[in-house]
PyMOL commands that place a pseudoatom at each C-alpha (Angstrom):
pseudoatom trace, name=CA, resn=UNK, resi=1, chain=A, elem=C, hetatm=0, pos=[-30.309, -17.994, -14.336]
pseudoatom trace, name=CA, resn=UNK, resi=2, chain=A, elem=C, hetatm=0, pos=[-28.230, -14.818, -13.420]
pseudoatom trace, name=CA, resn=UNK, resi=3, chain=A, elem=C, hetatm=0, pos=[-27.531, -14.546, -10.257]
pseudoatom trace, name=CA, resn=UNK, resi=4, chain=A, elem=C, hetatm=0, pos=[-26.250, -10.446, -9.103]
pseudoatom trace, name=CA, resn=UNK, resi=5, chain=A, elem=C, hetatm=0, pos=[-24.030, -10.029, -6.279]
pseudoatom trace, name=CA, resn=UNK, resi=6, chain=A, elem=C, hetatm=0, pos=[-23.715, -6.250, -5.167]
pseudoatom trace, name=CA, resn=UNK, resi=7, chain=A, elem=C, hetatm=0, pos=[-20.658, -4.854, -3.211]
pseudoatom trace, name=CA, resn=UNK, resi=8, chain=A, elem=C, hetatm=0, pos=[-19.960, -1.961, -1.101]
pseudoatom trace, name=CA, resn=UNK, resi=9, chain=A, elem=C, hetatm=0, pos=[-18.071, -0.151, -3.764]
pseudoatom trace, name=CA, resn=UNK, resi=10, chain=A, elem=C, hetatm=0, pos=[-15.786, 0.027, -6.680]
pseudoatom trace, name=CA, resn=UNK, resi=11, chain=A, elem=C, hetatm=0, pos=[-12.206, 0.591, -5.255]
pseudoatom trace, name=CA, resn=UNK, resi=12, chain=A, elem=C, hetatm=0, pos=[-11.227, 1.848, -8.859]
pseudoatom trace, name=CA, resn=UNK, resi=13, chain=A, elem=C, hetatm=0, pos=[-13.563, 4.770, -9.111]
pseudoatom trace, name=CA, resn=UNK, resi=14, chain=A, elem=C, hetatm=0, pos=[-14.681, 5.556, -5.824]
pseudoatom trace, name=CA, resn=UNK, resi=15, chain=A, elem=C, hetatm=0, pos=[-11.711, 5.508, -3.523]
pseudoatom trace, name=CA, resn=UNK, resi=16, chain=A, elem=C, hetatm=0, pos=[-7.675, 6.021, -4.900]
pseudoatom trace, name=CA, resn=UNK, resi=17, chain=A, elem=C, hetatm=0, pos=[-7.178, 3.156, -2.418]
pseudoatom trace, name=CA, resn=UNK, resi=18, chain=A, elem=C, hetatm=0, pos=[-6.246, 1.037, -5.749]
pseudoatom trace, name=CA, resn=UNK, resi=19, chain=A, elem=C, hetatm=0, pos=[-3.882, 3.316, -7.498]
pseudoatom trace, name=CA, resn=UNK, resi=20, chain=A, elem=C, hetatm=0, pos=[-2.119, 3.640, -4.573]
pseudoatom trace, name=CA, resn=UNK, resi=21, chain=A, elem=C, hetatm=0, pos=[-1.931, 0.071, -3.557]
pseudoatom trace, name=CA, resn=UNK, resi=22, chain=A, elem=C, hetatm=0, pos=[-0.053, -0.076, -7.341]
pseudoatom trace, name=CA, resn=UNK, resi=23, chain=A, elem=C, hetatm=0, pos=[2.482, 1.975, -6.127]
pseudoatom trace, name=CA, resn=UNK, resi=24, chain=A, elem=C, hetatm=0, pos=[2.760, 0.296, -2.681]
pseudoatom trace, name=CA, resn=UNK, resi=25, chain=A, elem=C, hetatm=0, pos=[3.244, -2.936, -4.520]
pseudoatom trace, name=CA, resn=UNK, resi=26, chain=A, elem=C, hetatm=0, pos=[5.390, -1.469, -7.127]
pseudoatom trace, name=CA, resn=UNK, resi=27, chain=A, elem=C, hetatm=0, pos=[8.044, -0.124, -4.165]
pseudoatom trace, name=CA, resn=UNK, resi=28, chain=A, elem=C, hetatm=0, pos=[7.791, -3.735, -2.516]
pseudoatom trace, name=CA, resn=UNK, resi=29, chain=A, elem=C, hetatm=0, pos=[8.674, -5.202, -5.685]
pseudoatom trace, name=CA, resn=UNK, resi=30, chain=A, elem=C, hetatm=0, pos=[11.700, -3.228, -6.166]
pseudoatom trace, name=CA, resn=UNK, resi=31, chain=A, elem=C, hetatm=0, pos=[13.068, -3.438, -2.785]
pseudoatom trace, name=CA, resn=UNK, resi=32, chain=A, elem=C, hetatm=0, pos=[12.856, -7.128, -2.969]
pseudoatom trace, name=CA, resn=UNK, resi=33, chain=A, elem=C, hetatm=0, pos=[14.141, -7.116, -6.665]
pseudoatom trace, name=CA, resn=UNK, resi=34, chain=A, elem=C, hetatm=0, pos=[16.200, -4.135, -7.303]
pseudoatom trace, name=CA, resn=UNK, resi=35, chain=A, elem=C, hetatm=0, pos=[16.786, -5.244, -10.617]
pseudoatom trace, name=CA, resn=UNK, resi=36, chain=A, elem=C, hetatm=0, pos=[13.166, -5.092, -11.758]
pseudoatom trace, name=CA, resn=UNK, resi=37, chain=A, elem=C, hetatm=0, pos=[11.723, -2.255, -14.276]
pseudoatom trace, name=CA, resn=UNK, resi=38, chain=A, elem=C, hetatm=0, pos=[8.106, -0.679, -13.293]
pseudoatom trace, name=CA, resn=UNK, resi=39, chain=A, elem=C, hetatm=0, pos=[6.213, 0.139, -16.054]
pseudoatom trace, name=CA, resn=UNK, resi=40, chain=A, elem=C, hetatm=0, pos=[2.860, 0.813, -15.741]
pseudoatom trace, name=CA, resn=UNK, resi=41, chain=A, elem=C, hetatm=0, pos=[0.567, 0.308, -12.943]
pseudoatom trace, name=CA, resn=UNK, resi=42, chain=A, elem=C, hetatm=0, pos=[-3.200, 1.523, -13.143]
pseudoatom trace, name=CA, resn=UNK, resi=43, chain=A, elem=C, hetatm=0, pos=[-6.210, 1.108, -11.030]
pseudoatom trace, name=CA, resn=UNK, resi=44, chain=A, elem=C, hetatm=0, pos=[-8.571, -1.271, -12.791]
pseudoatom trace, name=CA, resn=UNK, resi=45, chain=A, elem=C, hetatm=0, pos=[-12.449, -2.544, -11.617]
pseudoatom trace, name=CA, resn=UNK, resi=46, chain=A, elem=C, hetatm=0, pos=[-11.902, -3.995, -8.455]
pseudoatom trace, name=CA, resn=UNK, resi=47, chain=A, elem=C, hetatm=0, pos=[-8.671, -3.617, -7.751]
pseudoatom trace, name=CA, resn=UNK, resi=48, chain=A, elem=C, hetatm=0, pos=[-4.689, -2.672, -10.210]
pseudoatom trace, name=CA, resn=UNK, resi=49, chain=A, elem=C, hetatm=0, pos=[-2.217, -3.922, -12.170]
pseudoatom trace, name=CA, resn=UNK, resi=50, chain=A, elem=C, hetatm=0, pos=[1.296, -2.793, -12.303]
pseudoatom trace, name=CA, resn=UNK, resi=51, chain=A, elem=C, hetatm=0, pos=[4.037, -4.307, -15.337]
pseudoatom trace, name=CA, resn=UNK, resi=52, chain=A, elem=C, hetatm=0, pos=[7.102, -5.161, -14.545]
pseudoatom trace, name=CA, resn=UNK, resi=53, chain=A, elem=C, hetatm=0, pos=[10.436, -6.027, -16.629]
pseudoatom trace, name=CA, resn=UNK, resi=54, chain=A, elem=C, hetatm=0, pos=[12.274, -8.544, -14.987]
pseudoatom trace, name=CA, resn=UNK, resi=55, chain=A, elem=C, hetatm=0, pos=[14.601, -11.600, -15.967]
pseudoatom trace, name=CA, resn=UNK, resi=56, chain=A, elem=C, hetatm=0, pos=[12.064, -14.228, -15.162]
pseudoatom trace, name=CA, resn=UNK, resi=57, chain=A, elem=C, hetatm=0, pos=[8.958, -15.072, -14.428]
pseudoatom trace, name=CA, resn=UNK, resi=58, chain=A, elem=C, hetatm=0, pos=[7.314, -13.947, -10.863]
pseudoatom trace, name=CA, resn=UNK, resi=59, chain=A, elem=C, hetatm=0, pos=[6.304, -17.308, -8.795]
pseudoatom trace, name=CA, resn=UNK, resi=60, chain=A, elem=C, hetatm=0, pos=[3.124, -17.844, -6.484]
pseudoatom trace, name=CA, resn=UNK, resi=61, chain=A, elem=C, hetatm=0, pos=[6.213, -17.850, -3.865]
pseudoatom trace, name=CA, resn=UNK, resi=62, chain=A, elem=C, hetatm=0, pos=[7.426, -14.697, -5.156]
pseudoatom trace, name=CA, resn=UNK, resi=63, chain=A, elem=C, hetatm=0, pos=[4.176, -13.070, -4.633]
pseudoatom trace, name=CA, resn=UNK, resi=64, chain=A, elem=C, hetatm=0, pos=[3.731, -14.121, -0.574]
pseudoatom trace, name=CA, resn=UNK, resi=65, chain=A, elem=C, hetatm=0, pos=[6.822, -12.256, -0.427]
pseudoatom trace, name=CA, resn=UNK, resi=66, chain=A, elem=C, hetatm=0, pos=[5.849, -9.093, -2.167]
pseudoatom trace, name=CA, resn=UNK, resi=67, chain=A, elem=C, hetatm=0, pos=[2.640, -9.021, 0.189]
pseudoatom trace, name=CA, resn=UNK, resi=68, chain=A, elem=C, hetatm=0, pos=[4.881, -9.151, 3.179]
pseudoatom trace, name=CA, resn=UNK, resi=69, chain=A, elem=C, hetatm=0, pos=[7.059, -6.568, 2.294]
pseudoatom trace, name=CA, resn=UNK, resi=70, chain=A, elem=C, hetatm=0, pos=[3.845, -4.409, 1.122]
pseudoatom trace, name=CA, resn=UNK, resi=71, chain=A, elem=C, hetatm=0, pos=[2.496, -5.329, 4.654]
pseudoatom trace, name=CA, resn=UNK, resi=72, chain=A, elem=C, hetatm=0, pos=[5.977, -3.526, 6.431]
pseudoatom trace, name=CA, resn=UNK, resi=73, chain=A, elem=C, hetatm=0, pos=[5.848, -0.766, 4.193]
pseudoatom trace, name=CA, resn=UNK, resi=74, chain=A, elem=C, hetatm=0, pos=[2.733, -0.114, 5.550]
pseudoatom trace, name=CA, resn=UNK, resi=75, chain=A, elem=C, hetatm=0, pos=[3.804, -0.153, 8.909]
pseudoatom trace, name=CA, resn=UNK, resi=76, chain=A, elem=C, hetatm=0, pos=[6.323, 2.519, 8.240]
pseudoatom trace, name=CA, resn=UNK, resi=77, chain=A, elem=C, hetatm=0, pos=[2.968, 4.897, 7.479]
pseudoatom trace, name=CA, resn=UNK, resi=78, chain=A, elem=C, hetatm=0, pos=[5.391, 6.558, 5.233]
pseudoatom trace, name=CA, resn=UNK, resi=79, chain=A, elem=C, hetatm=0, pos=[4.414, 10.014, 3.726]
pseudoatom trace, name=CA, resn=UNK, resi=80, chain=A, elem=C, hetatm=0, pos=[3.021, 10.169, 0.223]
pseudoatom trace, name=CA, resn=UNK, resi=81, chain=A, elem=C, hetatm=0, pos=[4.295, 13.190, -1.710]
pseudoatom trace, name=CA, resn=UNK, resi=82, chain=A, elem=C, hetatm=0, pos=[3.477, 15.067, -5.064]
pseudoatom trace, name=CA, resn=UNK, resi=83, chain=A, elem=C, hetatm=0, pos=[6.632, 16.294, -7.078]
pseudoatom trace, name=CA, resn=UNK, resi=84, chain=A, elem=C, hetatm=0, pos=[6.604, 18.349, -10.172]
pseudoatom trace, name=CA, resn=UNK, resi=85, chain=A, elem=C, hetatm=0, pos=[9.073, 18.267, -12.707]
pseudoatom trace, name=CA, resn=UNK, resi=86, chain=A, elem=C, hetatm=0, pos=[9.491, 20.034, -16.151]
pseudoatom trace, name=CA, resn=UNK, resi=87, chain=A, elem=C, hetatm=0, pos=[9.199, 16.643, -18.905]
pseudoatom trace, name=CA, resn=UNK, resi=88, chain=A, elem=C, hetatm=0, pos=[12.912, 16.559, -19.932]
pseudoatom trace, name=CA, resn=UNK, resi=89, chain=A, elem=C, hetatm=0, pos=[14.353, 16.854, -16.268]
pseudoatom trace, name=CA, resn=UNK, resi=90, chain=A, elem=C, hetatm=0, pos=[11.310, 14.102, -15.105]
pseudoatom trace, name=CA, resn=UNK, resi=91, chain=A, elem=C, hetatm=0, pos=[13.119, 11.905, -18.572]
pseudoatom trace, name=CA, resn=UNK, resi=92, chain=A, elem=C, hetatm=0, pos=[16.649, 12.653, -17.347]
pseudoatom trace, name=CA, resn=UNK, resi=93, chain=A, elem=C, hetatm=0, pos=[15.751, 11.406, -13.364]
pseudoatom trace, name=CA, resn=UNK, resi=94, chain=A, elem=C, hetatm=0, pos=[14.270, 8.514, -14.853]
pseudoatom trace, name=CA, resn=UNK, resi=95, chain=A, elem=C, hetatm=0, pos=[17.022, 7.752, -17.034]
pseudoatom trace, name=CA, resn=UNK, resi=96, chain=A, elem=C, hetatm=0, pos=[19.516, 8.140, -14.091]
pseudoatom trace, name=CA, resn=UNK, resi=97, chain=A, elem=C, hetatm=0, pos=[17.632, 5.886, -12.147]
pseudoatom trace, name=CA, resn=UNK, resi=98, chain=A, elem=C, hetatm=0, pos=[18.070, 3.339, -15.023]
pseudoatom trace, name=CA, resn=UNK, resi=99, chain=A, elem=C, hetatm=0, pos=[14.143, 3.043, -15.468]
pseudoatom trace, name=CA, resn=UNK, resi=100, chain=A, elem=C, hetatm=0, pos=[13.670, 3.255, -18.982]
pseudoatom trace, name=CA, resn=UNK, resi=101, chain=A, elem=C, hetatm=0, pos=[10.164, 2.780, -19.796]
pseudoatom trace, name=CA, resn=UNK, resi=102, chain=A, elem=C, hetatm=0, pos=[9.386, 5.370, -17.603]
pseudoatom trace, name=CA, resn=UNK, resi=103, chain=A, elem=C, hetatm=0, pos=[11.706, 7.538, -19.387]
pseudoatom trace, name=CA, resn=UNK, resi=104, chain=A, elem=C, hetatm=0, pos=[10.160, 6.285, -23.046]
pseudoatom trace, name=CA, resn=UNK, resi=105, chain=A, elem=C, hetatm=0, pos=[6.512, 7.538, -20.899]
pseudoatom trace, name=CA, resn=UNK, resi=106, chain=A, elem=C, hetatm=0, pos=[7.286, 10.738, -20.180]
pseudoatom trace, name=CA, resn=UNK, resi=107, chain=A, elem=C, hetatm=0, pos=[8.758, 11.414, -23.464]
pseudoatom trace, name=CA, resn=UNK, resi=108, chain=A, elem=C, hetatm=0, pos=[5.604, 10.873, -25.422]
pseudoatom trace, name=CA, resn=UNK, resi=109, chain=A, elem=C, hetatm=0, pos=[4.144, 13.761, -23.073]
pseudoatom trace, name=CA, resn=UNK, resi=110, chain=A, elem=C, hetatm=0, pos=[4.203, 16.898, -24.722]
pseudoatom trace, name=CA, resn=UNK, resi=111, chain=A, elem=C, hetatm=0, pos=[7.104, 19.615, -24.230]
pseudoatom trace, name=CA, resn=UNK, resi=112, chain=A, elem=C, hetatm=0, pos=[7.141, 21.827, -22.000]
pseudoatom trace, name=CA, resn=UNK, resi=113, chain=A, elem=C, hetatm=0, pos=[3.773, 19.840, -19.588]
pseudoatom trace, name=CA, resn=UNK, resi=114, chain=A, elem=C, hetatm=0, pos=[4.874, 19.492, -15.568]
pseudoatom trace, name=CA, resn=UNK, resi=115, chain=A, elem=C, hetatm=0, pos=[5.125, 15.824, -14.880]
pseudoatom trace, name=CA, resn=UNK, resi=116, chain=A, elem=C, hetatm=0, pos=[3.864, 15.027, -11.649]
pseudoatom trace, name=CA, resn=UNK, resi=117, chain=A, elem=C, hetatm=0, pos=[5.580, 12.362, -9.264]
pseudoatom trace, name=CA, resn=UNK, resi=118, chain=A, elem=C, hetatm=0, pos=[4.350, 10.504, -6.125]
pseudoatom trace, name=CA, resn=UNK, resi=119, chain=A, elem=C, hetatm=0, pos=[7.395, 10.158, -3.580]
pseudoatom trace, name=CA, resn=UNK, resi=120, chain=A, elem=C, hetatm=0, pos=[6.964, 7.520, -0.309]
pseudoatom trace, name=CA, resn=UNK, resi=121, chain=A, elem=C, hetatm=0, pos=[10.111, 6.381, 1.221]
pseudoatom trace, name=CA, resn=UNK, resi=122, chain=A, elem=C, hetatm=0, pos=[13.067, 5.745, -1.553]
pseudoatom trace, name=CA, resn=UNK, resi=123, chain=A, elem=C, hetatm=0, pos=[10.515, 5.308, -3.786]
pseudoatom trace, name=CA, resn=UNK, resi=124, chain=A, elem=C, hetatm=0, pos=[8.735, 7.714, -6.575]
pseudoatom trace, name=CA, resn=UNK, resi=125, chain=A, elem=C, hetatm=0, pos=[6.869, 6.577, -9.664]
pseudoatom trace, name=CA, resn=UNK, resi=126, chain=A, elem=C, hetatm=0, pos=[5.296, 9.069, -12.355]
pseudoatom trace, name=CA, resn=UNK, resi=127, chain=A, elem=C, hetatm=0, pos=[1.408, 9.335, -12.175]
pseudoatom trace, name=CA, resn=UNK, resi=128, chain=A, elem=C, hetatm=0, pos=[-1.037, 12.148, -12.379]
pseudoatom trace, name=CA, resn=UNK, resi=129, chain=A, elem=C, hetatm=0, pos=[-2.733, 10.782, -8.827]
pseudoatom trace, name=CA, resn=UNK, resi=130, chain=A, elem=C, hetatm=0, pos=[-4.682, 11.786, -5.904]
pseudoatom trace, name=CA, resn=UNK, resi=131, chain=A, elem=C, hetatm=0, pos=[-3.117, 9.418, -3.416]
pseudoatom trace, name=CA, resn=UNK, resi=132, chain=A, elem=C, hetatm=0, pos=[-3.622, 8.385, 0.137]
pseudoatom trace, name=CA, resn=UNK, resi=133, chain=A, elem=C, hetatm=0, pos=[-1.627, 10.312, 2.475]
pseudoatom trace, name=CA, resn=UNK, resi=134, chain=A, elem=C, hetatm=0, pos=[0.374, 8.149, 3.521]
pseudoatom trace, name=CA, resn=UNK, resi=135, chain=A, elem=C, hetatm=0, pos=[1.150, 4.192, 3.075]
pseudoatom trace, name=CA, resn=UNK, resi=136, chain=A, elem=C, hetatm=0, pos=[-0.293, 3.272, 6.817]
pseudoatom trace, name=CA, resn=UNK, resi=137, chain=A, elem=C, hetatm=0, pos=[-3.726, 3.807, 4.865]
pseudoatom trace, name=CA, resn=UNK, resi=138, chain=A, elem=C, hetatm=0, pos=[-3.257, 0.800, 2.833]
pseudoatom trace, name=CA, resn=UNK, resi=139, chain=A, elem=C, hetatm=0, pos=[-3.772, -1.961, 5.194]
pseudoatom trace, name=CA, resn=UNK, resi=140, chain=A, elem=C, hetatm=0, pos=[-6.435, -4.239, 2.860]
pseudoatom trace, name=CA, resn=UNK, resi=141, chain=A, elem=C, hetatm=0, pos=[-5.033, -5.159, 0.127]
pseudoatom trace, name=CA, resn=UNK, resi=142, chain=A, elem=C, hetatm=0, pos=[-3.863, -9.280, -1.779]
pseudoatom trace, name=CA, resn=UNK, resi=143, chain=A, elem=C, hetatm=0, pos=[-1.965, -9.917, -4.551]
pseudoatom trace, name=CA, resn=UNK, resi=144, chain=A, elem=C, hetatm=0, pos=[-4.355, -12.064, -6.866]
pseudoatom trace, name=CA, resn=UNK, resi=145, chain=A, elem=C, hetatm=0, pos=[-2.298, -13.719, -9.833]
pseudoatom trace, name=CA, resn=UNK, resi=146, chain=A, elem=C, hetatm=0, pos=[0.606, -12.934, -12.459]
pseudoatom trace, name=CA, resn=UNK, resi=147, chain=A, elem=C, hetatm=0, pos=[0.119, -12.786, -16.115]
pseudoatom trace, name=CA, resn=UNK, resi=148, chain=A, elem=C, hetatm=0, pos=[2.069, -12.026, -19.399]
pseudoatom trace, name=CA, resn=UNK, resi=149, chain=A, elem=C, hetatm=0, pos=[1.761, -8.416, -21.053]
pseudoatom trace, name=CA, resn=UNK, resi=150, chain=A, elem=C, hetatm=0, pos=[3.611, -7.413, -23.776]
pseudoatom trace, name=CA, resn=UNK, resi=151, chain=A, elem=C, hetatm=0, pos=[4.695, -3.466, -23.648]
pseudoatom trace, name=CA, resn=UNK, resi=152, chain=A, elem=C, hetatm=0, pos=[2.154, -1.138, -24.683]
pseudoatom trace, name=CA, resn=UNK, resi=153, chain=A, elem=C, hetatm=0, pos=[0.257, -4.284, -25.935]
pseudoatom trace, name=CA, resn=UNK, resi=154, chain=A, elem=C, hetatm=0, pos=[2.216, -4.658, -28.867]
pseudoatom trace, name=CA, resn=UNK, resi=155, chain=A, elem=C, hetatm=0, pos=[3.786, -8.316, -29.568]
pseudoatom trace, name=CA, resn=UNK, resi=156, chain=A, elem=C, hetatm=0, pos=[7.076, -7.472, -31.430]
pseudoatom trace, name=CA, resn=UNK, resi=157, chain=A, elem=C, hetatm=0, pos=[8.032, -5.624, -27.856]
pseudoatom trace, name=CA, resn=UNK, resi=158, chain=A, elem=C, hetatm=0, pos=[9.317, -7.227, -24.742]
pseudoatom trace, name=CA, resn=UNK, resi=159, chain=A, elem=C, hetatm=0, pos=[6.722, -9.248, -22.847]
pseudoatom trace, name=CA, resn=UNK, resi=160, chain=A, elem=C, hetatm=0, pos=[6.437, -8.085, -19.019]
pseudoatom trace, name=CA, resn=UNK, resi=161, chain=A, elem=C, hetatm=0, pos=[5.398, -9.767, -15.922]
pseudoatom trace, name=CA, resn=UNK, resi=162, chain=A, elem=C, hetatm=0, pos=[1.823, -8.088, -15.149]
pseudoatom trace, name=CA, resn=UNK, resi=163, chain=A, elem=C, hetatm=0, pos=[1.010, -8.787, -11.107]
pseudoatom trace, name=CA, resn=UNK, resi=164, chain=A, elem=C, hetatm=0, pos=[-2.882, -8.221, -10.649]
pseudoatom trace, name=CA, resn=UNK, resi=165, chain=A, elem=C, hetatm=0, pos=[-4.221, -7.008, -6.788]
pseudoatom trace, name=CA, resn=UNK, resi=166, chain=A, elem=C, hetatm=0, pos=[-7.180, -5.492, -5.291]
pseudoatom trace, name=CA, resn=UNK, resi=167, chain=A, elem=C, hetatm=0, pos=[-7.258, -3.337, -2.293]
pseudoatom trace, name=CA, resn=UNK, resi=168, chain=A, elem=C, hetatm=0, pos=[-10.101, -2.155, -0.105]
pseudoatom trace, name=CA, resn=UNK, resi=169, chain=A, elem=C, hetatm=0, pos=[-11.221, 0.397, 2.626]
pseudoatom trace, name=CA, resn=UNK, resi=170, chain=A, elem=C, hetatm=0, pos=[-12.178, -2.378, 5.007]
pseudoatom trace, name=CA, resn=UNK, resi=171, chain=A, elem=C, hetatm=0, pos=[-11.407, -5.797, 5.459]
pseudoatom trace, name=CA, resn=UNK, resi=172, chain=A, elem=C, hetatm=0, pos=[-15.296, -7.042, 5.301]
pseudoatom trace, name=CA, resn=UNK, resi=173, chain=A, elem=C, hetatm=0, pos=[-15.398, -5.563, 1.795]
pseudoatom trace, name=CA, resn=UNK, resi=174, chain=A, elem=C, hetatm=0, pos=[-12.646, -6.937, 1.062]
pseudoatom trace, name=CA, resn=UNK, resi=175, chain=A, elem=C, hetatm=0, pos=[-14.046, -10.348, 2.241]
pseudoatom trace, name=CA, resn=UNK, resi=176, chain=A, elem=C, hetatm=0, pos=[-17.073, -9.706, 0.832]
pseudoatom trace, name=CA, resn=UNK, resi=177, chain=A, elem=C, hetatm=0, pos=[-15.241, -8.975, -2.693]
pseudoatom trace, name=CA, resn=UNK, resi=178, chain=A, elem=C, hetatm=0, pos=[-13.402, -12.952, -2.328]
pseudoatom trace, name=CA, resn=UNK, resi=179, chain=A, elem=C, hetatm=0, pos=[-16.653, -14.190, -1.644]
pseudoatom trace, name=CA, resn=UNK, resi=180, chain=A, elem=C, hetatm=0, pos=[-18.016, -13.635, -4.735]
pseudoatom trace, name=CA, resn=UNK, resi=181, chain=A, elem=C, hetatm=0, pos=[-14.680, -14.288, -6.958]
pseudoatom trace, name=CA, resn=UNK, resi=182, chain=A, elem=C, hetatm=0, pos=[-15.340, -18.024, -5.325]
pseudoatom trace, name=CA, resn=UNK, resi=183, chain=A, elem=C, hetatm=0, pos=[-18.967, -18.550, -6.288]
pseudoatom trace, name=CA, resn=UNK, resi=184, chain=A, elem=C, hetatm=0, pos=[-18.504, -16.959, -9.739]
pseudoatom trace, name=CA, resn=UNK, resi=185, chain=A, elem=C, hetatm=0, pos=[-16.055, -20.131, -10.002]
pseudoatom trace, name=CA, resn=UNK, resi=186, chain=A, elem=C, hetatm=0, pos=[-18.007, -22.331, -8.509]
pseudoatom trace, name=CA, resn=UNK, resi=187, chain=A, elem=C, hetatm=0, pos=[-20.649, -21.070, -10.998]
pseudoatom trace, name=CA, resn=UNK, resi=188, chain=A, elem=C, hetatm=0, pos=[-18.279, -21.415, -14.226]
pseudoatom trace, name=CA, resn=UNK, resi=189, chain=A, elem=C, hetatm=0, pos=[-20.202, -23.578, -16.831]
pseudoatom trace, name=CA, resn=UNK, resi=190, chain=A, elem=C, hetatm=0, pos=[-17.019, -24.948, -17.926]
pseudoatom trace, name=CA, resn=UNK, resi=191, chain=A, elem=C, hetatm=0, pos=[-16.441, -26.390, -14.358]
pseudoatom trace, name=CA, resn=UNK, resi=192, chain=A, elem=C, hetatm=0, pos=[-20.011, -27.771, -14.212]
pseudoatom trace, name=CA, resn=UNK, resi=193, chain=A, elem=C, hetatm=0, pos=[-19.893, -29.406, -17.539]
pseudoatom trace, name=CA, resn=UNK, resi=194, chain=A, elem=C, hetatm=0, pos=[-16.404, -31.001, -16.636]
pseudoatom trace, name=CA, resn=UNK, resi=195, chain=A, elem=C, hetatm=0, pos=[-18.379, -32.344, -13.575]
pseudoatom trace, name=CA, resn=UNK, resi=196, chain=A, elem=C, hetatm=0, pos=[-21.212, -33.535, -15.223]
pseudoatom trace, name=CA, resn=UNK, resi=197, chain=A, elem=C, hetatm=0, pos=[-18.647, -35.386, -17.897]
pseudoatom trace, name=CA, resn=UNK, resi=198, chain=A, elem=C, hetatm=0, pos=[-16.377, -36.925, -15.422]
for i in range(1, 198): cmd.bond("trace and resi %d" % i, "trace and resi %d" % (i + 1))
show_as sticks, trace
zoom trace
């Protein structure tokens, strides 16, 4: 039987809660692991994604710390800002910054388009936004799992470390959202017929 479980809202197109819990993520990440590349880092159903090029695989420990540090960076209610560049300055800053993907990003955009930049703390990523105002906004939010991605999906380029997350306006929703992740499991036909088998 199908069983529907309804929730508050979708994070992803109602709210830019997600997007900008990508970026929050994305600066924990890379004050925690300087040498880490971001790549990409959208808002997806129920939550984001962000890529990352690093020398090894991120660990389940790895991620408790990247939550922390999300967690302070929140505290600091730092101020989110919009910057505009011109494409081949935005490629040059990126470049400088030794961020390279970015750099390949921006240069597929058409000449002579302003590339807009969000800006919180020492950290600013390329994306077309909104954003919350500031990172104090962001205070529901859990890193869920890593997985593998290769670069722009393709699997002769380099594969990157994809961490998934979801983020929320309230903790109840959030709560609520967890809730139903478990019984969905709980629900998984593979997991029944493995218990029916054993």
């Amino acid at each position: 039987h199908l069983i529907l479980l309804t929730l508050p809202f979708s994070p992803a197109s109602a709210f830019p809660e997600s997007h900008s819990t990508a970026h929050l993520m994305a600066q924990a990440v890379k004050e925690l692991f300087p040498s880490a590349q971001v790549t990409i880092g959208p808002a997806i159903e129920n939550g984001f994604y962000y890529d990352f090029s690093f020398e090894r695989p991120f660990t389940p420990e790895d991620l408790k710390k990247i939550e922390a540090r999300m967690d302070e960076i929140v505290k600091r209610d730092l101020p989110v800002e919009r910057v505009e560049m011109a494409r081949d300055e935005a490629v040059k800053f990126f470049l400088d910054m030794g961020e390279k993907y970015k750099a390949e990003l921006i240069e597929a955009i058409p000449e002579g388009e302003t590339i807009s930049l969000y800006r919180q703390g020492d950290f600013i990523d390329l994306c077309r936004g909104p954003h919350v105002p500031s990172t104090g906004k962001l205070k529901v939010h859990k890193l869920m799992k890593v997985a593998g991605a290769y670069w722009r999906g393709d699997s002769k380029n380099e594969m990157l470390q994809r961490i998934y997350g979801t983020a929320w306006a309230t903790k109840d929703e959030q709560a609520a959202y967890l809730h139903m992740l478990e019984e969905a499991e709980k629900r998984d036909h593979r997991r029944l017929g493995n218990k029916r088998i054993t």
